[in-house]
C-alpha positions as CSV (number, residue, x, y, z in Angstrom):
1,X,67.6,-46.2,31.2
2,X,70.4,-48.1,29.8
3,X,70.5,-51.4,29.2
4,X,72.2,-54.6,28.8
5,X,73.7,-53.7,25.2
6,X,74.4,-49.9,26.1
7,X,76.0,-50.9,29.2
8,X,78.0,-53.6,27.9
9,X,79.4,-51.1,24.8
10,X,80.3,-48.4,27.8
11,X,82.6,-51.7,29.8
12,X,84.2,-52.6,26.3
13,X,85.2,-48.4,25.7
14,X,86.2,-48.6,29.6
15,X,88.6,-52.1,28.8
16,X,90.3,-49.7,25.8
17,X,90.2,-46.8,27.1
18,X,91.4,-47.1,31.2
19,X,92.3,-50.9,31.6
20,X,96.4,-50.9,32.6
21,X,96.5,-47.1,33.2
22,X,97.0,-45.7,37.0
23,X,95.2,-43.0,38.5
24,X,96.6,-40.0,38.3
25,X,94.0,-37.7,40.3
26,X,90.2,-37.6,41.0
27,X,88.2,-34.9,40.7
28,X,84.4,-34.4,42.3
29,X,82.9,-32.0,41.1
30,X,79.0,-32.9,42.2
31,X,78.5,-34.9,45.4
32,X,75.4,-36.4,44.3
33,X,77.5,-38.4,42.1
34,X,79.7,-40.2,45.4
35,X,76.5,-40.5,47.3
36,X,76.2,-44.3,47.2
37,X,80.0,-43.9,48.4
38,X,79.8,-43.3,52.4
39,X,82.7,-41.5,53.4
40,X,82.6,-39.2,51.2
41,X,84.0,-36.8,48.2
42,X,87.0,-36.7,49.5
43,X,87.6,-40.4,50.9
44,X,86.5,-41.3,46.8
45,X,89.4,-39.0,45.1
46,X,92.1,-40.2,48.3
47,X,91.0,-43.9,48.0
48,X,92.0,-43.8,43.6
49,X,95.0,-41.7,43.7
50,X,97.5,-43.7,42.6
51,X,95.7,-46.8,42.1
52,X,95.8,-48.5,38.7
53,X,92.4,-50.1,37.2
54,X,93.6,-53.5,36.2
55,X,90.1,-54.5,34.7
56,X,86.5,-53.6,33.3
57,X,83.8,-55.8,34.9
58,X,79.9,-55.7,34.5
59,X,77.3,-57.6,35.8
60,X,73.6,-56.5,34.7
61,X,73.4,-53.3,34.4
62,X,76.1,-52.3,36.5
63,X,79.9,-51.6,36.0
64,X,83.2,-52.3,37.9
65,X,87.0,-51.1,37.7
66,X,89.0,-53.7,39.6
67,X,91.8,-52.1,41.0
68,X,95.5,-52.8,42.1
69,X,94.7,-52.5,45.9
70,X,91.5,-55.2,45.3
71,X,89.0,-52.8,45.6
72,X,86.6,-51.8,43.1
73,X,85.3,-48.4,41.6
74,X,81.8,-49.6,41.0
75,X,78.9,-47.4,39.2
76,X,75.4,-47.7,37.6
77,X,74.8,-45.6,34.7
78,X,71.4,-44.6,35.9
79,X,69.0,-42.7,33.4
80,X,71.2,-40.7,31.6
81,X,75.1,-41.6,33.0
82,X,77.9,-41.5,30.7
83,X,81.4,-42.9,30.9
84,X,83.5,-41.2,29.0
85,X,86.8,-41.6,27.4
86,X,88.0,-37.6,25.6
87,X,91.7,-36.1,25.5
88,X,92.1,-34.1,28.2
89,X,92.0,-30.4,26.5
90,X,88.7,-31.6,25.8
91,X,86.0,-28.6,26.8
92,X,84.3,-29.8,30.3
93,X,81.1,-31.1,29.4
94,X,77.7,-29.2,31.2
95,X,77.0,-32.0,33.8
96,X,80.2,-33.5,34.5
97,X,80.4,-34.6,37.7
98,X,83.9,-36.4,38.3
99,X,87.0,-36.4,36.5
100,X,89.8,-39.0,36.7
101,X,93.1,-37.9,35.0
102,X,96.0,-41.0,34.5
103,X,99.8,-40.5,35.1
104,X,101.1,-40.7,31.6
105,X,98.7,-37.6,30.8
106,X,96.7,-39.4,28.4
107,X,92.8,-39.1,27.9
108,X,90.7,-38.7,30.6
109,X,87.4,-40.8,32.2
110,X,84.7,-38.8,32.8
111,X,81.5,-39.5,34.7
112,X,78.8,-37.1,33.1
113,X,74.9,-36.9,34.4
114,X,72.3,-34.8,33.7
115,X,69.7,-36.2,35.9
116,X,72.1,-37.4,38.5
117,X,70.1,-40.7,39.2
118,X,73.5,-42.4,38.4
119,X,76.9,-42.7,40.4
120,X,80.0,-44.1,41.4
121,X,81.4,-45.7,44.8
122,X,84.3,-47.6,46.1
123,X,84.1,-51.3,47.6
124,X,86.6,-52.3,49.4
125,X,87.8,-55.8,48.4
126,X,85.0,-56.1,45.4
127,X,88.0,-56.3,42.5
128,X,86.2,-60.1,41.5
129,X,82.5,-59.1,42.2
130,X,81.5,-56.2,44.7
131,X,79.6,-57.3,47.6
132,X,77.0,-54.6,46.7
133,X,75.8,-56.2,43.6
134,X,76.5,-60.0,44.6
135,X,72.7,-60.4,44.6
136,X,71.9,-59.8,40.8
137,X,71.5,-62.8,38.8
138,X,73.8,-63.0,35.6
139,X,72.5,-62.3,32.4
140,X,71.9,-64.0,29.6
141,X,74.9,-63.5,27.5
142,X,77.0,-64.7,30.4
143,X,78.8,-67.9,29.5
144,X,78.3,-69.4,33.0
145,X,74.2,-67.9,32.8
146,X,72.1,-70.9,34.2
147,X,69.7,-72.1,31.0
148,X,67.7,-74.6,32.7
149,X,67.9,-72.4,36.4
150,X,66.3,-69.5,34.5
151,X,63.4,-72.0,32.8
152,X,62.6,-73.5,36.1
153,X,62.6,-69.9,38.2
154,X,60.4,-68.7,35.6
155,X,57.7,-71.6,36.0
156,X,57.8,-70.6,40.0
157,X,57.0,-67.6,39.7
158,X,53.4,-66.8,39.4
159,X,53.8,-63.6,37.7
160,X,53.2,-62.0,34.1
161,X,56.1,-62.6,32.1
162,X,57.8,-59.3,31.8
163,X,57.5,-58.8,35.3
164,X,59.8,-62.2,35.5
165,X,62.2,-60.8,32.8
166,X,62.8,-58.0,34.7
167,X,63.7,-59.4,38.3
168,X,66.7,-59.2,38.7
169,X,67.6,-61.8,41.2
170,X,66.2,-64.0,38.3
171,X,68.4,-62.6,35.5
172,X,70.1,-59.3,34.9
173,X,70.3,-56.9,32.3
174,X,67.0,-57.0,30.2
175,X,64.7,-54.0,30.8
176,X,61.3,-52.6,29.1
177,X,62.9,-52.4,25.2
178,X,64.8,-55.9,25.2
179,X,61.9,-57.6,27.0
180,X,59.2,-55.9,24.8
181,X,61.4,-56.9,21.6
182,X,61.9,-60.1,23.0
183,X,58.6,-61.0,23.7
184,X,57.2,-59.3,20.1
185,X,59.5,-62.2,18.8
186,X,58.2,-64.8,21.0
187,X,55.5,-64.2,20.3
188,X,53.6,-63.3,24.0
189,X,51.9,-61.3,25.5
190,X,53.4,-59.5,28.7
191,X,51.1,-60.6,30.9
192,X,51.0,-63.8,30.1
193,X,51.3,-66.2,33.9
194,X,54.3,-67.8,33.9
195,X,52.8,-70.9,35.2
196,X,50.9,-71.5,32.1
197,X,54.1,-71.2,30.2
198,X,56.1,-74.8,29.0
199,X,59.4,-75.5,29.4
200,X,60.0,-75.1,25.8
201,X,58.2,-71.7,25.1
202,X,60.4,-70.2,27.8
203,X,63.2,-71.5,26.6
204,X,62.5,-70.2,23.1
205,X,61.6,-66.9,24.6
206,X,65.3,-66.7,26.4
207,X,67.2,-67.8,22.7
208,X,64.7,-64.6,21.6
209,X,66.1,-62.6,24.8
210,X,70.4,-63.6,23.7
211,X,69.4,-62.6,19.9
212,X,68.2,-59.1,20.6
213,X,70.7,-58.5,23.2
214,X,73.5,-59.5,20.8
215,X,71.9,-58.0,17.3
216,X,71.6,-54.6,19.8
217,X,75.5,-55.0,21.0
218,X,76.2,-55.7,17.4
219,X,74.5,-51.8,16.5
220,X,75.9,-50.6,19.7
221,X,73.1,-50.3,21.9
222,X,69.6,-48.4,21.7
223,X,69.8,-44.4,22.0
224,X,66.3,-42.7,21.6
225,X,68.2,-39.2,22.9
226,X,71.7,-38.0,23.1
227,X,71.8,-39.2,26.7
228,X,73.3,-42.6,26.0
229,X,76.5,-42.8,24.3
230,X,79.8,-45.2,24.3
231,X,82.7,-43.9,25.9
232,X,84.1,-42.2,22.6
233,X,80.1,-40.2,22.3
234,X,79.2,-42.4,19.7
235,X,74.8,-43.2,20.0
236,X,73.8,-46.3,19.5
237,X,72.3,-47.5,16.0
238,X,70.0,-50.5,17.5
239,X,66.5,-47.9,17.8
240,X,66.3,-48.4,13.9
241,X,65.5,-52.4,14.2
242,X,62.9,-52.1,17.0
243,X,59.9,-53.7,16.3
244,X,57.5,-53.0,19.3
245,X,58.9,-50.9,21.8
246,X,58.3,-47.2,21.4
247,X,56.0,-47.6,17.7
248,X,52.8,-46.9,19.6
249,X,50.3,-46.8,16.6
250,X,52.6,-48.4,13.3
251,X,52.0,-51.1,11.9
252,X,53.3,-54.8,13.6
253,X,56.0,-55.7,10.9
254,X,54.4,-59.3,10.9
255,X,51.0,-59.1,10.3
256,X,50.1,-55.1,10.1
257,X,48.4,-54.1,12.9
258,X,48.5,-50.9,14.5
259,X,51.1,-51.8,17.5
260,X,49.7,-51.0,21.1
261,X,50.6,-49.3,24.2
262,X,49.7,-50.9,27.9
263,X,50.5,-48.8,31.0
264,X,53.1,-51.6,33.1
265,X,54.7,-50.5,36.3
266,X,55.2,-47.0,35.7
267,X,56.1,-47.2,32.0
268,X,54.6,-48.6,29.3
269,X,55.0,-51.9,27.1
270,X,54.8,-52.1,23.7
271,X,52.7,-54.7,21.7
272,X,50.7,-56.3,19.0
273,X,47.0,-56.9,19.7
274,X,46.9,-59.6,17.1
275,X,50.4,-60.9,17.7
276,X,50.0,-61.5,21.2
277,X,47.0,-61.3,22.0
278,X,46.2,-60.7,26.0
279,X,46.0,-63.6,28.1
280,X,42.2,-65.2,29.1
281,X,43.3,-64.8,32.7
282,X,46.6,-62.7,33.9
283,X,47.9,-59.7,35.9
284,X,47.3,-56.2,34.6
């Protein structure tokens, strides 16, 4: 599932690509991909029509398109979403699910899914922050993101570490790779309580979390598959620096031992036996 970085790369294409252009028509072509929006297909393309997207907002992992009228077309990319920006003689891609053409007949957004776990809806009046996402934390590259909050909702927790990484009414945008990488860095183990963490080590482990995040941004994001792309297609570079997640079995790039695989919450995480060595007492 896209992340932080990859999302973040989509919302900068989107600000290029869409920001100042109005809405020409919309197009949907799958209703799976509207299903989040209520009153349907056709209330989606009647709402946009005409409607120019005056911004391109994220907060986690989710996107927003403020819009003239103060609403918001608002969309997660789910696991295998893509925004994307392609002159409008451009072939249809397989699993395109809804098209948006502009009135000066310029390239088009698409919204492509395989899977179809992702989508897009409308909130009405969400043009500064939809009410549907008002809940998730900020993340950590946010300039107004809450250092010493984040540090002190940690310690309260009473949880393994990851699992606190990746709530995300505690902070947004970090999922299995960035908190595997980040915690590879730290170094700790996943499991480690958070209660027995000190103030310090936590805030070491979040300067860990901004540096992979922004070292990822900087290679535009992580793609394992040609499922995640920017909004011009382009796949991510960031997979070549990874030094836990997915290297089941290589060698740790610090001290040489065979990296290991733990089953956590329905996927896996990713680290060094000798690195981070599992805690005397946490929650497997």
């Amino acid at each position: 599932m896209p992340e932080l970085p990859e999302v973040e790369v989509v919302r900068l294409g989107l600000e290029r690509g869409v920001v100042g252009r109005t809405i020409d028509r919309v197009e949907v072509r799958h209703p799976r991909a509207v299903r989040r929006h209520e009153a349907g297909m056709r209330d989606f393309e009647d709402l946009l029509a005409g409607r120019t997207i005056t911004g391109a907002q994220r907060r986690g992992k989710y996107l927003w398109l403020p819009l003239d009228s103060g609403d918001a077309v608002t969309g997660h990319l789910g696991m295998s979403g893509q925004l994307l920006v392609v002159p409008p003689d451009k072939q249809d891609e397989k699993h395109l699910h809804i098209r948006f053409t502009f009135t000066d007949g310029g390239r088009e957004l698409r919204f492509v899914d395989q899977r179809t776990f992702g989508g897009l809806f409308v909130v009405a009046g969400g043009a500064e922050l939809p009410s549907t996402i008002a809940h998730i934390a900020r993340d950590p590259v946010d300039p107004a993101f809450d250092d010493e909050a984040f540090v002190a909702g940690v310690r309260r927790r009473k949880t393994g570490i990851k699992r606190a990484l990746l709530d995300q009414t505690l902070v947004s945008g970090i999922g299995n790779i960035y908190a595997d990488e980040a915690l590879w860095r730290a170094p700790l183990h996943w499991a480690r309580p958070t209660e027995t963490l000190p103030r310090p080590v936590v805030r070491e482990l979040l300067e860990h979390v901004r540096r992979v995040l922004h070292e990822s941004l900087a290679a535009g994001g992580t793609s394992f598959d040609a499922l995640y792309v920017s909004t011009e297609g382009v796949s991510g570079l960031f997979e070549r620096s990874l030094h836990a997640y997915g290297r089941e079995g290589e060698p740790c790039d610090r001290c040489g031992t065979p990296i290991r695989r733990d089953a956590f919450m329905n996927r896996s995480s990713f680290s060094c036996p000798r690195c981070q060595p599992r805690p005397r007492r946490g929650r497997f």
